[in-house]
C-alpha positions in Angstrom: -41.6 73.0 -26.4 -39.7 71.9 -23.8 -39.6 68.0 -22.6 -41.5 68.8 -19.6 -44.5 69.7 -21.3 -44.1 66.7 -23.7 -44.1 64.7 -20.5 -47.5 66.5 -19.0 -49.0 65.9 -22.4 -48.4 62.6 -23.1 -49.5 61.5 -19.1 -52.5 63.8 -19.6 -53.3 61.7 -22.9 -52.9 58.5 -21.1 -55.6 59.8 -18.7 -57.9 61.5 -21.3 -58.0 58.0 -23.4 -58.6 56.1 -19.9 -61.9 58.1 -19.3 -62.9 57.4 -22.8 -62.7 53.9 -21.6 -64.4 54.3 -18.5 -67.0 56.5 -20.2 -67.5 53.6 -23.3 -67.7 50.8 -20.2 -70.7 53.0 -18.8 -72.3 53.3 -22.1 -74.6 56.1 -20.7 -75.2 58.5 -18.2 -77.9 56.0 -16.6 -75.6 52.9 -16.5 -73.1 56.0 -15.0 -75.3 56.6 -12.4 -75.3 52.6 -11.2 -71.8 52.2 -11.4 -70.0 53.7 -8.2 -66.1 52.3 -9.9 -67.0 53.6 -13.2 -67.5 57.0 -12.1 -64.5 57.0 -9.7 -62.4 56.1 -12.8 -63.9 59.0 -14.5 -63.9 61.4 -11.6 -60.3 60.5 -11.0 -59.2 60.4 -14.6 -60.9 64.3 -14.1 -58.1 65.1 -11.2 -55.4 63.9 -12.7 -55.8 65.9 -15.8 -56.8 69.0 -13.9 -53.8 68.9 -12.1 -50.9 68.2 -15.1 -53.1 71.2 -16.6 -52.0 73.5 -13.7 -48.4 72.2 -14.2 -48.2 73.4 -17.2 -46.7 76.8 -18.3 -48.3 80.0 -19.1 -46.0 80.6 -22.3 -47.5 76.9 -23.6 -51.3 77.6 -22.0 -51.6 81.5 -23.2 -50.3 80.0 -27.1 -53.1 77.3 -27.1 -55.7 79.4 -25.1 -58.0 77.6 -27.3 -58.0 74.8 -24.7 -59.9 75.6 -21.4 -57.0 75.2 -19.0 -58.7 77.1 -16.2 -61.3 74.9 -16.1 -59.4 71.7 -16.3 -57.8 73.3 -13.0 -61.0 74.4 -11.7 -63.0 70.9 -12.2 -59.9 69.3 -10.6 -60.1 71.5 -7.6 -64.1 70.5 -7.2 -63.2 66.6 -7.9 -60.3 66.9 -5.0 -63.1 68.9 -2.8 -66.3 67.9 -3.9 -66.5 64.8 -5.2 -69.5 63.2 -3.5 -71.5 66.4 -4.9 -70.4 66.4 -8.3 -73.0 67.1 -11.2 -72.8 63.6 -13.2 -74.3 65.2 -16.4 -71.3 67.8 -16.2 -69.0 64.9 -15.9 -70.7 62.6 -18.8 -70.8 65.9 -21.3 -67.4 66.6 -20.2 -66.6 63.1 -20.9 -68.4 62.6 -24.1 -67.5 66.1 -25.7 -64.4 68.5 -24.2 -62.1 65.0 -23.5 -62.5 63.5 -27.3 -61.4 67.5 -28.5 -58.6 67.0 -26.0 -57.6 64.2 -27.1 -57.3 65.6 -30.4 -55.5 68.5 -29.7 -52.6 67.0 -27.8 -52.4 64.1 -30.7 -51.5 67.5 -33.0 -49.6 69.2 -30.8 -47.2 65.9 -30.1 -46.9 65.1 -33.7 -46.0 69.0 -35.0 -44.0 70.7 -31.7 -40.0 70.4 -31.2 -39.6 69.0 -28.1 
């Protein structure tokens, strides 16, 4: 691996452990609902790994196909489009569930890859 793709990983990281924190200052998908900056700083934590997942190479994303790449892009794409109609409960599972396995992943990948 290359250090451009360390460089994607580690900003996506940043931004995948900054929803975490927006997501733990909302507590819940009610308290979500209420808080207009919260959900910005989830919505745009959203974008910005979207699009350093479309940055990344095939050879990497094909290799860890295990990761929903395509959708990272394609929820980007909605947030950069659609923001004021996004589906909250979408955005809270995506927060609560797929980020946390993210998260994970690109903590492995960092600690066993070359770069």
């Amino acid at each position: 691996m290359n250090e451009r793709v360390k460089s994607i990983l580690e900003h996506m990281l940043e931004d995948a452990r900054d929803l975490i924190a927006f997501s733990r200052a909302a507590g819940s998908l009610k308290e979500l609902r209420k808080n207009s900056l919260i959900k910005k700083g989830i919505v745009m934590s959203l974008l910005n790994i979207g699009e350093l997942a479309s940055k990344l190479p095939s050879e990497f994303t094909d290799v860890h196909s295990q990761i929903p790449w395509r959708s990272m892009v394609g929820m980007r794409n909605f947030a950069a489009h659609g923001y004021h109609i996004m589906n909250l409960e979408i955005i809270w599972d995506t927060a609560e569930t797929s980020i946390p396995q993210l998260i994970d992943f690109i903590e492995k990948i960092l600690k066993e890859e070359t770069f």
